[in-house]
C-alpha positions in Angstrom: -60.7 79.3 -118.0 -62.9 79.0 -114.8 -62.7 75.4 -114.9 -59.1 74.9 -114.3 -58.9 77.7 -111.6 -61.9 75.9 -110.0 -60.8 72.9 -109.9 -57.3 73.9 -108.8 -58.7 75.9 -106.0 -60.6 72.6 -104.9 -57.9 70.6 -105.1 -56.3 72.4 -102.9 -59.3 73.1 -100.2 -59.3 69.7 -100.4 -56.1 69.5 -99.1 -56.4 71.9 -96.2 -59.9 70.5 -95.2 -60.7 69.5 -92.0 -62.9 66.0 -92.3 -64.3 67.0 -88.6 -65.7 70.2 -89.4 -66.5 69.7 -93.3 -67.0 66.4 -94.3 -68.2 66.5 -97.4 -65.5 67.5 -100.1 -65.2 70.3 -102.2 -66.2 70.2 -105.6 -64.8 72.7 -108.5 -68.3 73.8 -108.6 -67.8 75.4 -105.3 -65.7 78.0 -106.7 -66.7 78.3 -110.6 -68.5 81.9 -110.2 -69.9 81.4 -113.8 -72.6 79.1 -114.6 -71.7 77.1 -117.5 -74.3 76.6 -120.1 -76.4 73.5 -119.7 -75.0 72.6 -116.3 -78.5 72.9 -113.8 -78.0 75.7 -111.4 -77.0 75.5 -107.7 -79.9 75.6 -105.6 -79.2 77.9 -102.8 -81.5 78.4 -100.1 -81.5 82.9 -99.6 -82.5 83.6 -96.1 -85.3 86.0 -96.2 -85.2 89.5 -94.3 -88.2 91.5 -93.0 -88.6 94.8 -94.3 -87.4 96.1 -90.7 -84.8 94.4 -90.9 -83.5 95.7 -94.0 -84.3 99.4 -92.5 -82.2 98.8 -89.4 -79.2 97.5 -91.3 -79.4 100.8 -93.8 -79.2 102.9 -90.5 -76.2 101.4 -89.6 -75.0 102.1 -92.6 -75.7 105.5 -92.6 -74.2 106.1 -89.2 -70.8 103.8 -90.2 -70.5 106.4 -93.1 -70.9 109.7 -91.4 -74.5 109.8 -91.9 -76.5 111.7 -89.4 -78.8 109.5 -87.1 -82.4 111.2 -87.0 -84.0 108.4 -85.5 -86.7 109.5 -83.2 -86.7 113.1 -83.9 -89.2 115.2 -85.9 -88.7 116.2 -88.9 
């Protein structure tokens, strides 16, 4: 089923794309969520995050959600 939604929804990136900024077309693998079995998995490259980096982005978090900000104070 995710073939055929896939490959429709690449046709018709395909259609819309802009050669300048994408050259490369889109493929139905693009946009098949599932992996299908015994087709070799998309290599992504995951861009790693520090551990202080991960902290900073929960705070904002917290805040965004009503959370109280005790950075800096003594608990």
């Amino acid at each position: 089923m995710w073939q055929r939604t896939a490959s429709i929804s690449s046709l018709i990136a395909n259609i819309y794309r802009d050669e300048k900024k994408r050259r490369k077309p889109y493929s139905h693998e693009d946009f098949n969520p599932i992996q299908m079995p015994g087709e070799p998995k998309k290599k992504t490259k995951k861009p790693t995050q520090t551990w202080q980096e991960q902290k900073q982005i929960i705070e904002l978090y917290n805040v965004g959600l009503g959370g109280l900000d005790n950075r800096g104070k003594e608990v």
